[in-house]
RODO-2510 file (C-alpha; in nm, 4 decimals, decimal comma):
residues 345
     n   res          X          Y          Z
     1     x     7,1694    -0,5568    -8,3196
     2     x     7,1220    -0,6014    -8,6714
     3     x     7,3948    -0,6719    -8,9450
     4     x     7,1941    -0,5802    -9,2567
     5     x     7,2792    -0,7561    -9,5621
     6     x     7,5220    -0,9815    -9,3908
     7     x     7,2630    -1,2470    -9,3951
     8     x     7,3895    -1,5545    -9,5215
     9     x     7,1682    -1,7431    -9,7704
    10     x     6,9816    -2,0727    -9,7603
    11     x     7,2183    -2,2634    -9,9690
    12     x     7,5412    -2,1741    -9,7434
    13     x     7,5493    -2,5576    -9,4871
    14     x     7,6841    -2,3009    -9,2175
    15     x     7,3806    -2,1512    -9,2203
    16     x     7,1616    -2,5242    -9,1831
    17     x     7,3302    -2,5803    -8,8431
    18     x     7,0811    -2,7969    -8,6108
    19     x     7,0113    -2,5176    -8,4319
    20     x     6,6882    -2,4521    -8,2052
    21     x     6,5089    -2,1825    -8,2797
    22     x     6,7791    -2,0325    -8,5973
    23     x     6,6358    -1,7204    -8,7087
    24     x     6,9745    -1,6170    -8,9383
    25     x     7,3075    -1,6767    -8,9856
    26     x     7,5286    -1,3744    -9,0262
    27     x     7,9097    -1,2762    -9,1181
    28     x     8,0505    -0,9203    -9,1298
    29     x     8,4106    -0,7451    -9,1650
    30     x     8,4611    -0,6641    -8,8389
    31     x     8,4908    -1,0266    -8,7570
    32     x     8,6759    -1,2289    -9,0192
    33     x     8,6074    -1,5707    -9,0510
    34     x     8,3603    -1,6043    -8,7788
    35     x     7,9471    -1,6765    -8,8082
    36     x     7,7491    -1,5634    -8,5681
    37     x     7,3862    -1,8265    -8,5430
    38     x     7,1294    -1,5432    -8,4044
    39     x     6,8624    -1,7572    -8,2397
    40     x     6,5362    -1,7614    -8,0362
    41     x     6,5753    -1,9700    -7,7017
    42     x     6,3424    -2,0556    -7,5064
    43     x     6,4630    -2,0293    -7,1655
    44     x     6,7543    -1,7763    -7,0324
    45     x     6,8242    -1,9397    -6,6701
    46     x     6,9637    -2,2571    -6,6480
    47     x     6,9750    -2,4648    -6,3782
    48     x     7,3404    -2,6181    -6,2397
    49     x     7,3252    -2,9478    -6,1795
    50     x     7,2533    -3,0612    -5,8437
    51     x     7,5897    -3,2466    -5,7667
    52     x     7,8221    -2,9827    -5,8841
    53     x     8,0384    -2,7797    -5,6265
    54     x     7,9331    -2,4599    -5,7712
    55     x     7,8314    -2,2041    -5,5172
    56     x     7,5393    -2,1058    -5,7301
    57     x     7,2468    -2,2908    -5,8890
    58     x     7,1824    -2,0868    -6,1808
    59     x     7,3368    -1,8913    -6,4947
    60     x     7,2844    -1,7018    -6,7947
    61     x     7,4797    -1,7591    -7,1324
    62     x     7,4056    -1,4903    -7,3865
    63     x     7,6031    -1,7106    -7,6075
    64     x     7,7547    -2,0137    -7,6898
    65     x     8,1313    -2,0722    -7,8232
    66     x     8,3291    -1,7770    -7,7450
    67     x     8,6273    -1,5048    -7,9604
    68     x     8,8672    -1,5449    -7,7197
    69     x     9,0143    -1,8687    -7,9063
    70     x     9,1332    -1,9849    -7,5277
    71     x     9,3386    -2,3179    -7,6088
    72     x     9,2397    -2,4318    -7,2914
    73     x     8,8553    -2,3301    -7,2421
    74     x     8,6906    -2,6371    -7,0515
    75     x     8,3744    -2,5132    -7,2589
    76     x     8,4595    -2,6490    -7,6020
    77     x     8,3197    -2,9651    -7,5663
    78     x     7,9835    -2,7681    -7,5359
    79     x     7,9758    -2,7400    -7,8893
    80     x     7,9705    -3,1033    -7,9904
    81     x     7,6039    -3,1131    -7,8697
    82     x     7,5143    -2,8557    -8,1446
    83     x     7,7381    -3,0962    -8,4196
    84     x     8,0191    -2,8529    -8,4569
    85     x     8,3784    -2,9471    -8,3363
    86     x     8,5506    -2,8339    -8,0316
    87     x     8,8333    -2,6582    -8,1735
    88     x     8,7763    -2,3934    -8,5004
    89     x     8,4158    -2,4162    -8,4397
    90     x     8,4053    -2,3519    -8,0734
    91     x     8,6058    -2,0028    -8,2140
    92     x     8,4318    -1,9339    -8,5056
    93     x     8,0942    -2,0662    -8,4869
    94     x     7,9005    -1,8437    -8,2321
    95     x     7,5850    -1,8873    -8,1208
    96     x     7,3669    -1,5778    -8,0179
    97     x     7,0321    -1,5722    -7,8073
    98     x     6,9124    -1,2604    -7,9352
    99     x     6,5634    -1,2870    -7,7538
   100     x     6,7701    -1,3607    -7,3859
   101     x     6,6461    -1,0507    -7,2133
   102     x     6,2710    -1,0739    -7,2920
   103     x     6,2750    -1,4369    -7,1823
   104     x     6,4749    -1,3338    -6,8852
   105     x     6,1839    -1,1017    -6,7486
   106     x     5,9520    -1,3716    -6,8538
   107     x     6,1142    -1,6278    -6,6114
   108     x     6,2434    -1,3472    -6,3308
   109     x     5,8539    -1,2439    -6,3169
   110     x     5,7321    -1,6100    -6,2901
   111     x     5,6130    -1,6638    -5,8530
   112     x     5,8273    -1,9647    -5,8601
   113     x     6,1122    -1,7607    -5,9012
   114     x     6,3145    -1,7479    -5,5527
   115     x     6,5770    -1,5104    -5,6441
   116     x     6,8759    -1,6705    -5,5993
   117     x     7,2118    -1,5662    -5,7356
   118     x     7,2712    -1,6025    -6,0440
   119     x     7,6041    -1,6203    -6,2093
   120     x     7,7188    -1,5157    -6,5441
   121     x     8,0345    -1,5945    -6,7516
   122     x     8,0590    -1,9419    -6,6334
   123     x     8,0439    -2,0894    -6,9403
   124     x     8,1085    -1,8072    -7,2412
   125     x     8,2133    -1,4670    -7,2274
   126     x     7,9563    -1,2007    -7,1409
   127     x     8,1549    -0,9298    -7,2661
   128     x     8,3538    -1,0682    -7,5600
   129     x     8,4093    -0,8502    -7,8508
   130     x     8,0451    -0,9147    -8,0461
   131     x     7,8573    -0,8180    -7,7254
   132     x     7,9486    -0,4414    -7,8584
   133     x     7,6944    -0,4807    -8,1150
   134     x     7,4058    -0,7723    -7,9703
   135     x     7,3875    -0,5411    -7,6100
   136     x     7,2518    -0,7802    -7,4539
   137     x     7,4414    -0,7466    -7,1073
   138     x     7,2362    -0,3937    -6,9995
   139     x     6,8750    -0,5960    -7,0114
   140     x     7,0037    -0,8613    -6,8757
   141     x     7,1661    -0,6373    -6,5207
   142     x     6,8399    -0,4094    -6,5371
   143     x     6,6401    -0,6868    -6,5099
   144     x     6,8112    -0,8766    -6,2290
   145     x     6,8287    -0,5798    -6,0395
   146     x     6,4509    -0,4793    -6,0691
   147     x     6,3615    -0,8666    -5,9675
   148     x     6,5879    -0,8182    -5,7057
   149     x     6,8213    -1,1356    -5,8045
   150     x     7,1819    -1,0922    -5,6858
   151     x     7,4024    -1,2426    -5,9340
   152     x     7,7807    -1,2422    -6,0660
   153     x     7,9818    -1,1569    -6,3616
   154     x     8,3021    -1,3276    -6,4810
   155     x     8,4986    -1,1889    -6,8002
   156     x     8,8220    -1,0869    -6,9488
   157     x     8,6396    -0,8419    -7,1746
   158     x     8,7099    -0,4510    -7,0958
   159     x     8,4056    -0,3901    -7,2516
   160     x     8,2176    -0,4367    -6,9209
   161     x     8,3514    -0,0685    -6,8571
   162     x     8,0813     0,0347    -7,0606
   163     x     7,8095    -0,0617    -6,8087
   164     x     7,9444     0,0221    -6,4982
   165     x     7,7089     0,2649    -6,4493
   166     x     7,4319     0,0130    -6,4475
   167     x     7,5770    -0,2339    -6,2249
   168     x     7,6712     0,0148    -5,9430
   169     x     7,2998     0,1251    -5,9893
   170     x     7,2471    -0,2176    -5,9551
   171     x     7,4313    -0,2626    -5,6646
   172     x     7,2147    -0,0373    -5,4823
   173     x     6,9267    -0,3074    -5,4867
   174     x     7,0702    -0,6352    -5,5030
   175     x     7,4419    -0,7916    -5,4350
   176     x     7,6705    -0,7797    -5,7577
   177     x     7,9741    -0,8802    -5,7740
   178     x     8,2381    -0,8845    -6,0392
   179     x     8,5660    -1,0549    -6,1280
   180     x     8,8003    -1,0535    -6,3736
   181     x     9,0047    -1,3238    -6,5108
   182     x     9,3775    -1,2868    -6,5545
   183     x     9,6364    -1,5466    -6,4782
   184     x     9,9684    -1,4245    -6,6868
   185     x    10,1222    -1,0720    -6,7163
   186     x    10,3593    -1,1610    -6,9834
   187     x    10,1640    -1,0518    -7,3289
   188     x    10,3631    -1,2489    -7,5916
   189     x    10,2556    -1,5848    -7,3967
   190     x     9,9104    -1,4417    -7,3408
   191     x     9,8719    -1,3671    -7,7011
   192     x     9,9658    -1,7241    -7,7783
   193     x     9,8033    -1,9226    -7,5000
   194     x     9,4135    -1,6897    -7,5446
   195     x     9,5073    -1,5021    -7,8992
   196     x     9,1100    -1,3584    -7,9016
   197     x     9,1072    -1,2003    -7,5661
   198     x     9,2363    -0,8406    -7,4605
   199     x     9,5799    -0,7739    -7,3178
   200     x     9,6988    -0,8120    -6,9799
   201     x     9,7555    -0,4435    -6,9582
   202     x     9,3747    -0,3757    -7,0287
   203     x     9,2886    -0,6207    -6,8259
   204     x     9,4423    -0,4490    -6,5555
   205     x     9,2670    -0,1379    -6,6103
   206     x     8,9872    -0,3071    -6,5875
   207     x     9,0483    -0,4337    -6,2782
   208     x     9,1379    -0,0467    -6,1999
   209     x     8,7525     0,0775    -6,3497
   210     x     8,5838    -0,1466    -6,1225
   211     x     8,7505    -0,0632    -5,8399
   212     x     8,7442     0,3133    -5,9080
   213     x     8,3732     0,3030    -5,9797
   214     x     8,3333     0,1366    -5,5835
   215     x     8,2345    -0,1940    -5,6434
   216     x     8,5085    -0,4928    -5,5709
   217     x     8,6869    -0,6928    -5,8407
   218     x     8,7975    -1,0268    -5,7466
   219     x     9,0245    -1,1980    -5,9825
   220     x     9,0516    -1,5257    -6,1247
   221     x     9,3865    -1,6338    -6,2025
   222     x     9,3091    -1,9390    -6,3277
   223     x     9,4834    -2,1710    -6,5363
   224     x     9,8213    -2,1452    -6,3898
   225     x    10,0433    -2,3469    -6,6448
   226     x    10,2784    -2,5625    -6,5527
   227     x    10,6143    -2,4914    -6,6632
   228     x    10,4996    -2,2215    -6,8255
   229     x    10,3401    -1,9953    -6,5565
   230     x    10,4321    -2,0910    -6,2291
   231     x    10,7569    -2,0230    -6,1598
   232     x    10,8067    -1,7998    -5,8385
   233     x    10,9076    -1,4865    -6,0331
   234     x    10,5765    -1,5475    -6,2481
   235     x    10,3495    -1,6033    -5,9438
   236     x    10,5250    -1,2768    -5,8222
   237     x    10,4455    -1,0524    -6,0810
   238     x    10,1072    -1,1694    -6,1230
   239     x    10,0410    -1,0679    -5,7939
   240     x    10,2072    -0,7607    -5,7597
   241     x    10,0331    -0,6258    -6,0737
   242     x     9,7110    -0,7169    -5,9632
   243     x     9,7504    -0,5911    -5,6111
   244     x     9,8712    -0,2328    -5,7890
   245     x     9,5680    -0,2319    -6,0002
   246     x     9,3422    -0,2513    -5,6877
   247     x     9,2165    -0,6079    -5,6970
   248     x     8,9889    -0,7067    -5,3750
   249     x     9,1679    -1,0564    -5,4170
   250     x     9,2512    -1,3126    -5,5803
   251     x     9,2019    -1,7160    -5,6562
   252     x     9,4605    -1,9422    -5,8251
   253     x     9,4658    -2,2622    -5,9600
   254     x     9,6174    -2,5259    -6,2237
   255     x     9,5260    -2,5936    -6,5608
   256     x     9,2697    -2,8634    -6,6035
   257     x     9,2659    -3,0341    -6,9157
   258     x     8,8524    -3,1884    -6,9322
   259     x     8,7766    -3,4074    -7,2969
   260     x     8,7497    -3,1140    -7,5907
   261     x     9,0073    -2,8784    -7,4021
   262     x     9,2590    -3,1336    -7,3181
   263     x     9,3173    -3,1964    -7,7196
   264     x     9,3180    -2,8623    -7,8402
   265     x     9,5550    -2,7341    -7,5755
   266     x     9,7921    -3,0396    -7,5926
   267     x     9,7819    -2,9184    -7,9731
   268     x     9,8971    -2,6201    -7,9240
   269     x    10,1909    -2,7736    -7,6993
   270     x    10,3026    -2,9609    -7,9351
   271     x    10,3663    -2,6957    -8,2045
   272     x    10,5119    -2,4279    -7,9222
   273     x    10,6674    -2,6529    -7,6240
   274     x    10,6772    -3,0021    -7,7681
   275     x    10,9519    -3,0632    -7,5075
   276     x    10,6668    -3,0195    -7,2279
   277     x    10,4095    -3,2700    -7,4016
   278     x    10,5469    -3,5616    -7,1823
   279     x    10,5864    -3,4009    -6,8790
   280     x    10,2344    -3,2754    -6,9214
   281     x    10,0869    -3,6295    -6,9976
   282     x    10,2799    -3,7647    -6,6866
   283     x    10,1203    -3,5082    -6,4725
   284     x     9,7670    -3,5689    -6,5886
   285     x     9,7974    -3,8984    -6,7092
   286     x     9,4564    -3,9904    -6,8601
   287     x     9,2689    -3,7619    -6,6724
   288     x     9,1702    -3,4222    -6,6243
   289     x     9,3236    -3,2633    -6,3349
   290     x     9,6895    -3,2236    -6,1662
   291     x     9,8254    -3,4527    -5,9187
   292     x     9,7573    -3,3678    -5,5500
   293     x    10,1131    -3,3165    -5,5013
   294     x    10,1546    -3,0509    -5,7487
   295     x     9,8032    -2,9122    -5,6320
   296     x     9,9254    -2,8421    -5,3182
   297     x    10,2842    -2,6956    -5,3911
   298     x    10,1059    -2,4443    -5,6195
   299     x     9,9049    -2,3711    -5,3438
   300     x    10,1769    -2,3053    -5,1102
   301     x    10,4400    -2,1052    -5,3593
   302     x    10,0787    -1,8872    -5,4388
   303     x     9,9704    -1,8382    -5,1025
   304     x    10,3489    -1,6819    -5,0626
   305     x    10,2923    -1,4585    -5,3485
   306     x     9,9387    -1,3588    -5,1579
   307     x    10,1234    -1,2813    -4,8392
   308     x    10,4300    -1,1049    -5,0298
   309     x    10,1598    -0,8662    -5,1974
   310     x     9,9095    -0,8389    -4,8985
   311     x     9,6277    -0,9938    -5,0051
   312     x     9,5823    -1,2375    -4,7053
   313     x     9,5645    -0,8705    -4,5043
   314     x     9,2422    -0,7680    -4,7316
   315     x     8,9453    -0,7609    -4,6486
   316     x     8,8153    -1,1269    -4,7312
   317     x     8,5883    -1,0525    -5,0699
   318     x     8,3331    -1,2808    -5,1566
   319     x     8,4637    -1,5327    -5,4017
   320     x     8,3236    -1,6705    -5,7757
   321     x     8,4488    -2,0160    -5,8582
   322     x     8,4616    -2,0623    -6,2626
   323     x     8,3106    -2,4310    -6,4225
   324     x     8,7250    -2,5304    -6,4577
   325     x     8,7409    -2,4885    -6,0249
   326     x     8,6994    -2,7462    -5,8390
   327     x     8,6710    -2,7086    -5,4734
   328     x     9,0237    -2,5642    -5,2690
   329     x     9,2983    -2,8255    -5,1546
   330     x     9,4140    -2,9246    -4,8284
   331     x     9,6574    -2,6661    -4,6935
   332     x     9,9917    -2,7900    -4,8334
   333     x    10,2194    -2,9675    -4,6378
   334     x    10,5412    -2,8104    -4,4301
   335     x    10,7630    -2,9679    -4,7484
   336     x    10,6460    -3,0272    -5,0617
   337     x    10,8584    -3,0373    -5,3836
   338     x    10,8277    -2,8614    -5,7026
   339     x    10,7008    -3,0230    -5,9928
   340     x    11,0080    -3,1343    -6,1769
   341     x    11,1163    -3,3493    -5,8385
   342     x    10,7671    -3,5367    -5,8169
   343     x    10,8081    -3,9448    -5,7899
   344     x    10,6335    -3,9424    -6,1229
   345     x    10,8851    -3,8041    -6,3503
***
């Protein structure tokens, strides 16, 4: 866990963040360009707010800011409250809660606690790349399984491979659950759209480990891009590599551009598709989400991909709805047009 003369001194201002609780700033080789802000918090669950449509009420974020360098992570924004910028910073500037698992059994052991599921990778990446060398993820499963707390795990990081032995122990004691997010098979777009995370392909064999080691593996495919990613033939292969790599199911939905992700992503249109950047602002106007119409013809040309690939003959599995979901749409209607033959272009 620790980086030995990486430390970065007093006098470097990354190092003077107005951070609670900063213990150290440190830098290595293995991760160019990027600080990671090791810190002491003072409380590991945190509660979701009471209005939200999340089927949970609380998570765990081992971190803040994430490697994946997702241009359209609805979680940048979360860094302006520590005075860093949603873009570089939410990429570069990581923070780590080094003391999360002792706190964790602090709270877990508290009478209060009711043991209700918990979710994790809601809002960062449990198992992005620097969680190879905090390991914090095994204290954090051994002690919700010996407090008996079900909880959840979201991630695109393979490296969750490394504890499946503790979460099908886990499993014996409380309900885990695990899901994987994926929503493009095509690596060269992948690589553009999330350039930190891991590729499809590994992706898919993690998808493969989970299901191999007997527990389920939902999967998120979520954002689907318009004009980008969901063309039939897309949708298609999508689905028919997930159902090959054994996936219990799987959830779509469309890109939703919230303040911090909407102007990095729209960045990054501009320099690669600057053809799409009106058709995008048409179809979100000045807010965050897609029209209902397109909502729903998504809906429909996935739910054919679901049939085509069986997954509406599966066993239902028990489904984890990201901070980006938002709760399902109405069944779409007997006709609805494609996005390019909307009223509104």
């Amino acid at each position: 866990m620790r980086w030995e003369g990486r430390e970065l001194g007093a006098t470097d201002p990354s190092a003077l963040l107005p951070l609670a609780g900063l213990v150290r700033s440190v830098r290595t080789p293995d991760f160019d360009g990027v600080t990671f802000h090791e810190v002491l918090c003072k409380s590991a669950l945190n509660r979701v707010p009471g209005q939200s449509a999340m089927p949970f009420r609380w998570t765990i974020n081992p971190t803040r800011g994430c490697l994946h360098r997702c241009t359209y992570c609805f979680a940048r924004r979360t860094h302006e409250y520590l005075d860093l910028d949603a873009g570089k910073d939410f990429d570069t500037q990581i923070v780590v809660k080094t003391n999360v698992v002792d706190v964790l059994r602090k709270e877990l052991a508290r009478p209060s606690w009711g043991r209700e599921h918990v979710a994790l990778g809601t809002n960062s990446d449990p198992y992005m790349r620097a969680e190879g060398r905090y390991r914090l993820m095994p204290g954090i499963i051994t002690a919700l399984a010996e407090s008996g707390t079900p909880f959840s795990i979201l991630t695109k990081g393979p490296l969750l491979k490394r504890d499946l032995p503790l979460l099908v122990e886990a499993a014996r004691s409380v309900p885990v659950s695990v899901a994987v997010s994926l929503a493009l098979v095509d690596p060269e777009l992948q690589q553009q759209v999330e350039p930190g995370t891991p590729t499809p392909k590994a992706r898919l064999d993690l998808v493969r480990a989970v299901t191999d080691a007997g527990l389920e593996c939902t999967v998120l495919a979520m954002p689907i891009l318009p004009w980008l990613t969901d063309s039939e033939s897309q949708l298609d292969a999508l689905h028919a590599a997930l159902a090959e790599a054994g996936a219990a199911d799987v959830t779509t939905g469309p890109l939703h551009l919230r303040p911090g992700a909407r102007e990095w992503f729209l960045a990054w249109l501009g320099r690669e598709h600057p053809d799409l950047v009106p058709r995008y602002r048409r179809l979100y106007g000045s807010g965050s989400y897609v029209t209902k119409e397109y909502r729903q013809w998504l809906g429909e040309r996935a739910a054919r991909a679901r049939r085509a690939h069986g997954f509406d003959r599966r066993r239902p599995a028990r489904r984890l709805r990201p901070a980006t979901a938002e709760p399902p749409a109405a069944a779409a209607p007997p006709a609805v047009t494609g996005p390019d033959q909307l009223t509104l272009f």
